[in-house]
C-alpha positions in Angstrom: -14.5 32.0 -7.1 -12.8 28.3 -8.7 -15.5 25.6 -8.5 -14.3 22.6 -7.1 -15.9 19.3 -7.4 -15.0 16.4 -5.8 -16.0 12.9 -6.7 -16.0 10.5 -3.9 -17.4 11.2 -0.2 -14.2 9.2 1.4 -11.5 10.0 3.4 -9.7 11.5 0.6 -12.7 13.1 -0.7 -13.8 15.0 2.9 -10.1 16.4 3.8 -10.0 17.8 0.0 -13.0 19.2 0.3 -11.9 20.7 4.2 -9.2 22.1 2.0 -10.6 23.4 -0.7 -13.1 25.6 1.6 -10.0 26.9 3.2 -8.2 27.6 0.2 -11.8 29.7 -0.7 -12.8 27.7 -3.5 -17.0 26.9 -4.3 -16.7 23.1 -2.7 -19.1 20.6 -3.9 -19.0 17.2 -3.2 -20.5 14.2 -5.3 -21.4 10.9 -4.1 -22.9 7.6 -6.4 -23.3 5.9 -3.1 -24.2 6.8 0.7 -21.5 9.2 2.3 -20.8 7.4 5.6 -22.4 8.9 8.9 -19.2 10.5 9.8 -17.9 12.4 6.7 -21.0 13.5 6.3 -21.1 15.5 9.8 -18.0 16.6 8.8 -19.6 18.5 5.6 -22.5 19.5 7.6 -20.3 21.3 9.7 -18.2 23.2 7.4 -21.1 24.1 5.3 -20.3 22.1 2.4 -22.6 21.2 -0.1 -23.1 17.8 -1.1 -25.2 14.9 -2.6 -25.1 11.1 -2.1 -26.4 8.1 -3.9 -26.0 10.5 -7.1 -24.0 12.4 -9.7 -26.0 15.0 -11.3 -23.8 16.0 -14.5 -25.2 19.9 -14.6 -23.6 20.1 -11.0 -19.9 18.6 -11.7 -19.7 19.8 -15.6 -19.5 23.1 -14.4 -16.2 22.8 -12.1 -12.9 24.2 -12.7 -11.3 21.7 -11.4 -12.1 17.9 -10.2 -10.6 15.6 -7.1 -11.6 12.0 -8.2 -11.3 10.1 -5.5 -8.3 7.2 -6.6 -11.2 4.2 -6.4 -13.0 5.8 -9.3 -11.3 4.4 -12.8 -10.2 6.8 -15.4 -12.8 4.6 -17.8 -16.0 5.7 -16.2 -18.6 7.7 -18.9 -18.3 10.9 -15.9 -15.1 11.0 -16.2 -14.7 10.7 -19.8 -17.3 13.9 -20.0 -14.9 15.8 -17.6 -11.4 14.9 -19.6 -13.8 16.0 -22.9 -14.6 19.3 -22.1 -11.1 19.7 -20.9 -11.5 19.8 -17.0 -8.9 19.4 -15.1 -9.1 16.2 -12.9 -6.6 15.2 -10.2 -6.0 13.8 -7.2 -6.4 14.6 -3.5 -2.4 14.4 -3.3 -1.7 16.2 -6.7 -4.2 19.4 -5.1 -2.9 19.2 -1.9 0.6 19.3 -2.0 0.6 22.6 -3.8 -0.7 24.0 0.0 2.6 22.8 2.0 6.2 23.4 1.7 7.1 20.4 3.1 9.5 18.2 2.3 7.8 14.8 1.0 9.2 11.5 0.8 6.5 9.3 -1.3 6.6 5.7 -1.2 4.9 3.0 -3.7 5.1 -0.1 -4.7 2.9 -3.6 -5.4 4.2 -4.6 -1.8 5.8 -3.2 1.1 4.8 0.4 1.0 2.7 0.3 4.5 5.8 -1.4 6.1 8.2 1.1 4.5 6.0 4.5 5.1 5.3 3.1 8.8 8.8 2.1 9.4 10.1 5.7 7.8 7.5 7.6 10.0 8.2 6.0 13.3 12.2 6.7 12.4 11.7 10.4 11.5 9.3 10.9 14.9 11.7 9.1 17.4 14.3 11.1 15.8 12.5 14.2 16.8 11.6 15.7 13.3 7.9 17.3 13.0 6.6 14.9 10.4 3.2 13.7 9.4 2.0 10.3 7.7 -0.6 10.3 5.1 -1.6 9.3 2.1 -3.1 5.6 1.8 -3.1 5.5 5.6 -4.1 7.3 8.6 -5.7 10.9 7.9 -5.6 12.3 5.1 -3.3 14.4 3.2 -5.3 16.9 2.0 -7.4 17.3 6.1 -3.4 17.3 7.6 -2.2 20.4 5.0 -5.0 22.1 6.4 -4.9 21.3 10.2 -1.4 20.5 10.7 1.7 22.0 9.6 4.3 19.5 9.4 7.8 20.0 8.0 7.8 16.8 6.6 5.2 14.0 5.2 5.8 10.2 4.6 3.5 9.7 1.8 1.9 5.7 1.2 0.7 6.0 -2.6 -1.1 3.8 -4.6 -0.7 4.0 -8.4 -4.6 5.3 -8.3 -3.2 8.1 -6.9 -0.2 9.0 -9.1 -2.7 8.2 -12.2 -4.0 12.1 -11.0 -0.9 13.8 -10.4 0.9 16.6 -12.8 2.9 19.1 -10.7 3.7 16.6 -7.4 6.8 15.8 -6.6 8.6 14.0 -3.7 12.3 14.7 -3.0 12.5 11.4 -1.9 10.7 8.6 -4.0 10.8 5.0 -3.0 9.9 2.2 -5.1 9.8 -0.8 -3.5 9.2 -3.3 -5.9 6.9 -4.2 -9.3 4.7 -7.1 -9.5 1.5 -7.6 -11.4 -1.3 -5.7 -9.2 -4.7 -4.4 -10.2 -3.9 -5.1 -13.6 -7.8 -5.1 -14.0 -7.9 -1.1 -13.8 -4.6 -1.1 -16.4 -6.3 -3.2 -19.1 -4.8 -6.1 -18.1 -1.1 -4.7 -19.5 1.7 -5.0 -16.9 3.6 -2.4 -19.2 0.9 0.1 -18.2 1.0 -0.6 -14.4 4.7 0.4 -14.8 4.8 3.5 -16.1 2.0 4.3 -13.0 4.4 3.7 -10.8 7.1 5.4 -12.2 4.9 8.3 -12.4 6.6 9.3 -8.9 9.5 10.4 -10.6 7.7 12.9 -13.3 8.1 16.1 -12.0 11.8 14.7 -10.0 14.9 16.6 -10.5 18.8 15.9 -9.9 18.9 17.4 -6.2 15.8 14.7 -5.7 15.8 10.7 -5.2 14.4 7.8 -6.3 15.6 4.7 -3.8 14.5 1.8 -5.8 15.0 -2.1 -5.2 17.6 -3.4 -7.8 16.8 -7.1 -7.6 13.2 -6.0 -9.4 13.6 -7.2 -12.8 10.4 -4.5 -14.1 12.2 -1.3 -12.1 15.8 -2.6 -13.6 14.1 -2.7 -17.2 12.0 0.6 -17.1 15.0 2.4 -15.8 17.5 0.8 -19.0 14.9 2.4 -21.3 13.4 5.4 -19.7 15.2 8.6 -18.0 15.2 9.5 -14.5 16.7 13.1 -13.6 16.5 12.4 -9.7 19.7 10.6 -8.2 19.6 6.8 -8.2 20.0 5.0 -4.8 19.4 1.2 -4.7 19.3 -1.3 -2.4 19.8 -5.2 -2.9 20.0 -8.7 -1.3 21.4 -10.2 -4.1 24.9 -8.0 -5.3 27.2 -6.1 -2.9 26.7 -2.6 -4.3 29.5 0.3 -3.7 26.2 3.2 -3.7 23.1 2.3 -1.7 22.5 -0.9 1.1 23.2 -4.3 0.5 23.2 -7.5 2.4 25.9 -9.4 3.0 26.2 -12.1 6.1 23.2 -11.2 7.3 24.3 -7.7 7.9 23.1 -4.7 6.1 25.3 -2.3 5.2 24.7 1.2 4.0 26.8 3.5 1.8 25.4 6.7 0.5 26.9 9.8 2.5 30.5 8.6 2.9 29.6 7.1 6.6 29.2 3.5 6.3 26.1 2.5 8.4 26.3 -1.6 9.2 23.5 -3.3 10.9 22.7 -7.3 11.5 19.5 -8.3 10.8 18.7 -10.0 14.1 18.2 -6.5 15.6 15.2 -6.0 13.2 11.9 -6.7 14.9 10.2 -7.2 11.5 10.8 -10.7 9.9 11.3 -12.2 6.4 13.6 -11.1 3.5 10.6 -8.4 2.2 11.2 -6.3 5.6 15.0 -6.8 5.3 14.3 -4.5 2.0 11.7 -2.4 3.6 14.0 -1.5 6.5 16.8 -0.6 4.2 14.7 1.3 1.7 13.5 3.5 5.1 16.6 3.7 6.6 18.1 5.1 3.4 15.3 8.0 3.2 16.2 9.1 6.9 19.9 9.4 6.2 19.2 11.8 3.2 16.8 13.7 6.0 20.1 14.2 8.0 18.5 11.6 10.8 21.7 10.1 12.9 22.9 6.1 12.8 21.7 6.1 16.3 18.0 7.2 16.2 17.8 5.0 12.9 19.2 2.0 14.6 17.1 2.1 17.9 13.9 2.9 16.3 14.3 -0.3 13.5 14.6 -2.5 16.6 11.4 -0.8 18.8 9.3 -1.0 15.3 6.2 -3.0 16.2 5.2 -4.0 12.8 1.6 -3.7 10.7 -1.4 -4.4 11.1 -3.0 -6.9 8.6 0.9 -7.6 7.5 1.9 -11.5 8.8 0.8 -10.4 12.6 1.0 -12.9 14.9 -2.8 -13.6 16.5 -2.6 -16.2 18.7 -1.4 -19.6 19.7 -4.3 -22.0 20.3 -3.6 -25.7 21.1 -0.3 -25.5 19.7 -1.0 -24.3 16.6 0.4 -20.5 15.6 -3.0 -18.0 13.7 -0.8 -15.6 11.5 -3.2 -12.6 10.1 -1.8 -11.7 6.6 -5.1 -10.0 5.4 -3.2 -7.3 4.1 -1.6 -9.8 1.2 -4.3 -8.5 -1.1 -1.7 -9.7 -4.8 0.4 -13.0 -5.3 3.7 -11.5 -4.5 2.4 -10.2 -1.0 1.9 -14.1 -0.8 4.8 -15.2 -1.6 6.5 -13.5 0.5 4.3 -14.7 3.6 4.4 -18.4 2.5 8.4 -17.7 2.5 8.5 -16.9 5.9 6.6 -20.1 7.1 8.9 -22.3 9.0 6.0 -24.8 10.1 3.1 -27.0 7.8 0.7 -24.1 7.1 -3.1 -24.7 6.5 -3.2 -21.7 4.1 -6.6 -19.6 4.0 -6.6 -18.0 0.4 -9.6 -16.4 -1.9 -11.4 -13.4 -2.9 -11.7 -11.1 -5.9 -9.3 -11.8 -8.7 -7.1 -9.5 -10.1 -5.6 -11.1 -12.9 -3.5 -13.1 -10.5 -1.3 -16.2 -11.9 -0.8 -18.5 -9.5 1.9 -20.1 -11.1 5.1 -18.7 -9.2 3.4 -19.9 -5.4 2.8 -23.7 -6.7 7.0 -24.7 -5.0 6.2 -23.0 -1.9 2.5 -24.4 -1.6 3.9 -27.7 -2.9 6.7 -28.1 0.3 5.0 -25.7 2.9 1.0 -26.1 2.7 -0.9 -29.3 4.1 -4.3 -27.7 3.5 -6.0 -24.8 1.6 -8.9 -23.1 2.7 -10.7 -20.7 0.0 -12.5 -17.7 1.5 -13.9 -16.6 -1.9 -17.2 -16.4 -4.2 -15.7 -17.7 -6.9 -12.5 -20.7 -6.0 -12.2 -22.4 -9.4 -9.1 -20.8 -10.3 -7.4 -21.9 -7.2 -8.8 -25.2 -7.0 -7.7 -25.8 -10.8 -4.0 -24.6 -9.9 -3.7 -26.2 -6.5 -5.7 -30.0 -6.5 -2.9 -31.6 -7.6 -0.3 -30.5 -5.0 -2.6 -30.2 -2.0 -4.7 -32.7 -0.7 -7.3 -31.1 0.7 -9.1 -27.8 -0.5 -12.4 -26.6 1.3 -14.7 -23.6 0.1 -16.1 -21.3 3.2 -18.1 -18.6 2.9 -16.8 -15.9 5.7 -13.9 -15.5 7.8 -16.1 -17.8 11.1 -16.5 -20.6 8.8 -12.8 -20.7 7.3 -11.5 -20.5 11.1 -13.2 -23.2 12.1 -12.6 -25.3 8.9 -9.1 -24.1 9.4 -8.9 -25.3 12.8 -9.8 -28.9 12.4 -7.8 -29.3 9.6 -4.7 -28.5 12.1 -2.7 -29.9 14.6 -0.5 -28.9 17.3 3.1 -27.5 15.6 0.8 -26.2 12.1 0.5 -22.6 11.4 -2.9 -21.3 9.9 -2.2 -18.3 7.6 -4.7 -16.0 6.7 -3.1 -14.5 3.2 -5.4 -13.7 0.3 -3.8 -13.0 -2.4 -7.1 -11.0 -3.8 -8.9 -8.4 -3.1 -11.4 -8.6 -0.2 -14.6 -6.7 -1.6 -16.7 -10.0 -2.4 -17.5 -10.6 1.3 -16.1 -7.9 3.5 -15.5 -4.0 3.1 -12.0 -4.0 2.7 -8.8 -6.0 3.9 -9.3 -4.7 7.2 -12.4 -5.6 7.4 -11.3 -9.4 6.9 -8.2 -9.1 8.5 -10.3 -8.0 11.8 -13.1 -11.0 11.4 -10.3 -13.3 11.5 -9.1 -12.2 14.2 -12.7 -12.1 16.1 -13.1 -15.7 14.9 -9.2 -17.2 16.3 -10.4 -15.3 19.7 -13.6 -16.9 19.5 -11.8 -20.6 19.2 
């Protein structure tokens, strides 16, 4: 019997481990910190042995083969040991998608891939096809090949995850766009970030595709110099293009399988140039699934959006609360500061990533009257915004920045809640934030 070890007690962690029980493999499941409440019934349940707060090395040396979970860095001395002694170590998507024969459409991206995997998935359902979404959202992959059996999954990866592929492959990539993201984890080297992301296309061949945005100046320059066997399909606002979607007088139009598909933008319920992009990118990947212009067209105008992605709170004494917590880089920012039509008191801070504020200083120059930093540690942004903006005010939690953000207001403002860090210095993760926000607009 293959010993399996799997480091992280998460959700990718459990449904791997699920798996890997069912696939009749010796599961054990390694922890440094506390396995939450209710993965660990889960592993209670199935019988799976475990341990928390602790990685003993006899008990994870030993494996065939390792699931890292994708928050764990490829630097750590444990993982080191494992690549040493020449254990394999993957991911919960590499060792999962060798259990289904469904057809996979995997998304990435610094921005837009929850928009574009949501989007995809709600086309694909309302069009009647047996599909399954996974990956950085929902359930996991790994617990859905072994509950479900979907004919197809809409895969949300982050370049953690692609780090621990070999043999995975999507017939349908999409690459949204390329900005500098976690560049902590990639030594600080944008090059290296790249070729993550690119690792979606490995294992690709030429009956496969990789729909890509062709306005991104790093996808445009990693494709001039690198190979990709899977068929090229791009999209663009910028140049009319006779393969792939373009805009052009506000409409989109579509040309990949001979029947020009044509759309206005009004008719998309998602706002902002960034969705215009999503929705073609998603729209794309269901006409190579065969889906019909007229499911793709009534399900982009019932799509109700994300969570966490520029959602519309509330509208208290005039003045509009937008939640962006999901804006966790600088171009996730931009984007929401592009959409602003009214003087924004912008709520900004948390952990770093290497961002350079540089390219938001036009925007927060015409568009921002007040900045509000939700963050241990402001200096950065105080350094690259006191001379364009006024005022700047440090809170320390989402109640306080609220409130601060609230005075600072006044009736025909907008108070945007949009990061552009990380969120783990004072809450759990962006949801986390992105829901304490919200409790404290309610609580006005």
């Amino acid at each position: 019997m293959k010993r399996l070890v799997i480091l992280g007690g998460g959700e990718s962690g459990i449904g791997t481990a699920i798996l890997g029980k069912q696939k009749g493999y010796e599961v054990f499941v390694s922890d440094s910190g506390e396995i939450l409440k209710k993965y660990k019934k889960v592993l209670l349940n199935n019988d799976i042995l475990f341990e928390e707060k602790n990685h003993t090395e006899s008990k994870i040396l030993n494996a065939d083969v390792v699931m890292k979970s994708p928050g764990i860095p490829e630097t750590v001395p444990l993982v080191l040991k494992l690549k040493e002694k020449g254990i394999q170590v993957i991911s919960e998507i590499e060792f999962a998608a060798k259990y289904t024969a469904a057809t996979i459409v995997g998304i990435t991206g610094s921005n837009g891939k929850t928009t574009t995997t949501l989007i995809l998935h709600h086309i694909l359902k309302e069009a009647g096809l047996n599909v399954g979404v996974a990956g950085n959202i929902g359930d996991s992959f790994a617990a859905q090949v072994a509950h479900e059996s979907y004919d197809n999954y809409v895969l949300e990866l982050s370049s953690f995850q692609l780090d621990g592929i070999e043999d995975f492959n999507s017939h349908i990539a999409i690459l949204t766009n390329i900005t500098p993201d976690h560049l902590d984890r990639y030594e600080y080297d944008f090059e290296k970030y790249i070729a993550s992301k690119f690792r979606i296309t490995k294992n690709q061949t030429e009956t496969d595709y990789l729909i890509y945005d062709a306005d991104d100046h790093a996808i445009n320059n990693w494709l001039e110099n690198n190979t990709v066997k899977a068929k090229l399909v791009p999209f663009s606002l910028e140049k009319e293009l006779e393969y792939g979607a373009f805009l052009k007088d506000k409409i989109i139009t579509i040309n990949i399988n001979k029947d020009i598909f044509k759309m206005p933008i009004s008719t998309l319920t998602v706002k902002g140039k960034h969705n215009v992009k999503n929705a073609m990118a998603a729209t794309m990947a269901a006409q190579l699934l065969k889906v019909r212009k007229e499911f793709i067209k009534e399900s982009l105008s019932s799509f109700e959006g994300v969570e966490h992605r520029l959602e519309n709170v509330a509208k208290i004494d005039g003045v509009e609360y937008i939640n962006d917590s999901k804006a966790t880089n600088i171009n996730a920012t931009f984007y929401a500061l592009e959409c602003m039509d009214k003087q924004t008191v912008w709520i900004v801070g948390g952990v770093d990533k290497g961002n350079d504020y540089n390219d938001l200083l036009p925007l927060v120059r015409e568009k921002v009257k007040a900045i509000v930093c939700l963050g241990l540690d402001n200096d950065k942004i105080k350094n690259m915004f006191s001379n364009v903006v006024d005022i700047i005010v440090e809170t320390a939690g989402a109640e306080e920045a609220v409130k601060v953000a609230h005075k600072l207001s006044e009736k025909g403002d907008a108070v945007l809640l949009s990061p552009a860090c990380a969120s783990f210095d004072l809450f759990e993760n962006y949801e986390d934030r992105g829901r304490q926000f919200k409790a404290a607009v309610r609580g006005l």
